[in-house]
C-alpha positions as CSV (number, residue, x, y, z in Angstrom):
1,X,85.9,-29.3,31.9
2,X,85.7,-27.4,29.0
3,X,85.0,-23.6,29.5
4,X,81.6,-23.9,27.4
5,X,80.3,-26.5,29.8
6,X,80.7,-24.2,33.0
7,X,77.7,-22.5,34.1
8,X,78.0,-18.9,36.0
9,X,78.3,-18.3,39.5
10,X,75.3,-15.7,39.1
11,X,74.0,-14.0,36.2
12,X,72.4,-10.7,36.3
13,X,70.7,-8.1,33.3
14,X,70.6,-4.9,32.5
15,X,67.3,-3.8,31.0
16,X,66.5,-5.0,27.6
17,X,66.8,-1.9,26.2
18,X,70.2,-1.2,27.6
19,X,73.3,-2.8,26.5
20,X,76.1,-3.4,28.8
21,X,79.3,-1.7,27.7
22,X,81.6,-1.7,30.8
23,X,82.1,-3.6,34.1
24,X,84.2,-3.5,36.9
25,X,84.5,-5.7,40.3
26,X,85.9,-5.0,43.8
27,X,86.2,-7.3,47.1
28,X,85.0,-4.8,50.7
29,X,88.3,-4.6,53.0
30,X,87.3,-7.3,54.9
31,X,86.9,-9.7,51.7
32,X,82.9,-10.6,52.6
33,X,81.3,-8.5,50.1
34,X,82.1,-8.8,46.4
35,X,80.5,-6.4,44.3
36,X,80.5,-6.0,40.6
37,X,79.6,-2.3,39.1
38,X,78.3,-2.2,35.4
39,X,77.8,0.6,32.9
40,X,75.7,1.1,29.5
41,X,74.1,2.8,27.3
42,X,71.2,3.6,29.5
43,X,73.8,5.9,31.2
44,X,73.5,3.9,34.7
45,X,75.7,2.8,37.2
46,X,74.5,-0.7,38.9
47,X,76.5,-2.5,41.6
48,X,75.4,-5.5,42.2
49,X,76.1,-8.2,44.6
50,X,78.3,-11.2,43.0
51,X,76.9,-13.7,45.4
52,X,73.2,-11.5,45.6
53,X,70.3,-12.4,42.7
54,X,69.7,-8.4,42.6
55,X,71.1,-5.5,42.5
56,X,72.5,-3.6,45.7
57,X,72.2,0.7,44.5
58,X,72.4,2.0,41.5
59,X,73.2,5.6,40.1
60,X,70.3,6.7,37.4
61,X,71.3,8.6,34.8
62,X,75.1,8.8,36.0
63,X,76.4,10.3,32.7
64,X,74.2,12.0,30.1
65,X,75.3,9.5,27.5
66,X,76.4,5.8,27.9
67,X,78.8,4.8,30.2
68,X,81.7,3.8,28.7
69,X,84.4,3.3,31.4
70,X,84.2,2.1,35.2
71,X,87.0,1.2,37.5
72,X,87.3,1.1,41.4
73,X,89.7,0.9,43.7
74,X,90.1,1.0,47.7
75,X,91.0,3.7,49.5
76,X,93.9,3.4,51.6
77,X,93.3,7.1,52.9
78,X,90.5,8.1,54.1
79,X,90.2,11.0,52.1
80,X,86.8,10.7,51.5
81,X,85.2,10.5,55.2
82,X,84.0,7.3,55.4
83,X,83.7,5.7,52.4
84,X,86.0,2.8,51.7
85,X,86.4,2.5,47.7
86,X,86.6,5.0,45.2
87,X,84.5,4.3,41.5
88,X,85.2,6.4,38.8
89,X,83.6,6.6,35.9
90,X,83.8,7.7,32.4
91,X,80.9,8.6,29.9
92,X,80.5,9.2,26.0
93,X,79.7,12.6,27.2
94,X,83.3,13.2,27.7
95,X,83.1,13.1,31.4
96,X,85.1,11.6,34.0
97,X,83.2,11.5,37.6
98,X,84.4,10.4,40.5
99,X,82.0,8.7,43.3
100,X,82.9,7.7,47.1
101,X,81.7,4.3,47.8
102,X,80.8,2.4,51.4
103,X,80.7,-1.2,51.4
104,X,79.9,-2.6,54.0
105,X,77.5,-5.5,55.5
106,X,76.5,-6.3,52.2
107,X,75.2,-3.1,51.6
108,X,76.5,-0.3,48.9
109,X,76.3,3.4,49.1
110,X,77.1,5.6,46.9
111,X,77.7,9.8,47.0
112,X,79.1,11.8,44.1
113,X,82.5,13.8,44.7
């Protein structure tokens, strides 16, 4: 098949007055949950649920300008207590932040460093 006759696994938008300008996706340790996180003008943070038709948590107003950047990776320490992944993310507001992430039972939760 050609790639224009493939149709999406599952689709999800931002609000129509937000444009999407980053994206980043990570598997939980034990490979179940496979979340994507997306970033935009709105300044937001939302993870959502690749298999799920909503999103799972989201971080209002991460940044006080868009969201440019978002990456996240698992930690191998636990540095953080509990928390298994580690998102940072970088806004037009020239700041980098980094956020402790649980994933877990198809559930997200996420607590600012």
């Amino acid at each position: 098949k050609c790639s224009k006759d493939l149709e999406p696994l599952a689709s999800h938008q931002l609000s129509n007055k937000e444009e999407m300008l980053c994206l980043s996706t990570v598997s939980a340790e034990d490979g179940g949950d496979h979340i994507a996180f997306a970033g935009g003008s709105a300044k937001n943070v939302i993870a959502y649920g690749i298999n799920a038709a909503f999103a799972l948590t989201s971080l209002l107003e991460a940044h006080s300008d868009s969201v440019v950047a978002i990456d996240v990776t698992r930690q191998l320490l636990p540095i953080y207590g509990n928390s298994s992944h580690l998102l940072a993310t970088c806004g037009s507001d020239n700041a980098v932040k980094i956020w402790s992430v649980l994933i877990a039972g198809g559930t997200v939760a996420i607590e600012r460093k």
